[in-house]
C-alpha positions in Angstrom: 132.3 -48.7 119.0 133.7 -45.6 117.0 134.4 -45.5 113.4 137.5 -43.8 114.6 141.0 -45.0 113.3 142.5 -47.1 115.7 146.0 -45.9 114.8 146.9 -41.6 114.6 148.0 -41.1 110.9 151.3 -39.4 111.1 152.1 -36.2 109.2 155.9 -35.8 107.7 157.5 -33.6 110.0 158.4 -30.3 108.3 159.7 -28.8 110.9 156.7 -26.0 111.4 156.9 -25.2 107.8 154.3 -26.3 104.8 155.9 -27.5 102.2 155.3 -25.7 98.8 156.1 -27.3 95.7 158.6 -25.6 93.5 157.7 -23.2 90.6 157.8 -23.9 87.0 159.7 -22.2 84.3 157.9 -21.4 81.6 159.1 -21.8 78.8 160.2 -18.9 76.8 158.1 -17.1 74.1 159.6 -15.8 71.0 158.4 -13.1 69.2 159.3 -10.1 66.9 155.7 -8.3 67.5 154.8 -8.1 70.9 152.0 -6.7 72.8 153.8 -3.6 74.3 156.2 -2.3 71.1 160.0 -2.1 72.2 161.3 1.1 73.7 163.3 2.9 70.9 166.9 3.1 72.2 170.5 4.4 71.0 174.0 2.4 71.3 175.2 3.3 74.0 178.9 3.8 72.0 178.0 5.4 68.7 174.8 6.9 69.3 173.2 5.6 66.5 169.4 4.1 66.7 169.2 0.4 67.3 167.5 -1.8 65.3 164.6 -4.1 67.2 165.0 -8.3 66.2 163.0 -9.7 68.6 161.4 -10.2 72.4 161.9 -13.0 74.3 159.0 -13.6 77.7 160.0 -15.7 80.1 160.6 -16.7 83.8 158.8 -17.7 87.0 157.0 -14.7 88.8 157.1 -12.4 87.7 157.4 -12.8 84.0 160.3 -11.2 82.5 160.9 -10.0 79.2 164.0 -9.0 77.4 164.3 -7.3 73.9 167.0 -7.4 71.2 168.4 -5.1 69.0 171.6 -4.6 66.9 173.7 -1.8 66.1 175.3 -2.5 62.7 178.8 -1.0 63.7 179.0 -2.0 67.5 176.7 -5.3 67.9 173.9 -6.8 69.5 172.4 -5.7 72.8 169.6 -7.1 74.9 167.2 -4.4 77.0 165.9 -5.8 80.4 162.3 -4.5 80.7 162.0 -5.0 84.5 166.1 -3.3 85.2 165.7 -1.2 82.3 169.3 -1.6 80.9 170.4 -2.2 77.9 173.9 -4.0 77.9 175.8 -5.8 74.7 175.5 -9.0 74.4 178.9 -9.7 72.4 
């Protein structure tokens, strides 16, 4: 006798494909000093130099980062690090 099993175990059929489980958010870190300092940027409608708030890191893969600033006459904006574009937020 073999210590074989007497009955094939079956397999889900994935149609030729491995299933791979999904990724995980992270959860987004806040911060007003990060590692890299914050470009230094202009409003894009009165010229005028924006004041950094804070960074926000986040995403799946890769991670992305955004940065916030304010202009006191025209608003906030948020700068994309991975588009690099600043657009307004308002």
């Amino acid at each position: 006798m073999t210590s074989a099993d007497p009955l094939p175990r079956s397999t889900p059929d994935t149609g030729g494909t491995e299933a791979r489980p999904k990724r995980t958010r992270r959860a987004p870190m806040f911060t007003s000093t990060p590692d890299t300092p914050p470009p230094q940027l202009l409003c894009p409608s009165c010229d005028r130099l924006l004041e950094y708030r804070q960074t926000v890191i986040s995403g799946v893969k890769p991670i992305e980062r955004w940065d916030y600033f304010e202009c006191r006459t025209c608003g906030e904006f948020v700068y994309r690090d991975r588009t690099r574009k600043l657009r307004s937020t308002a």
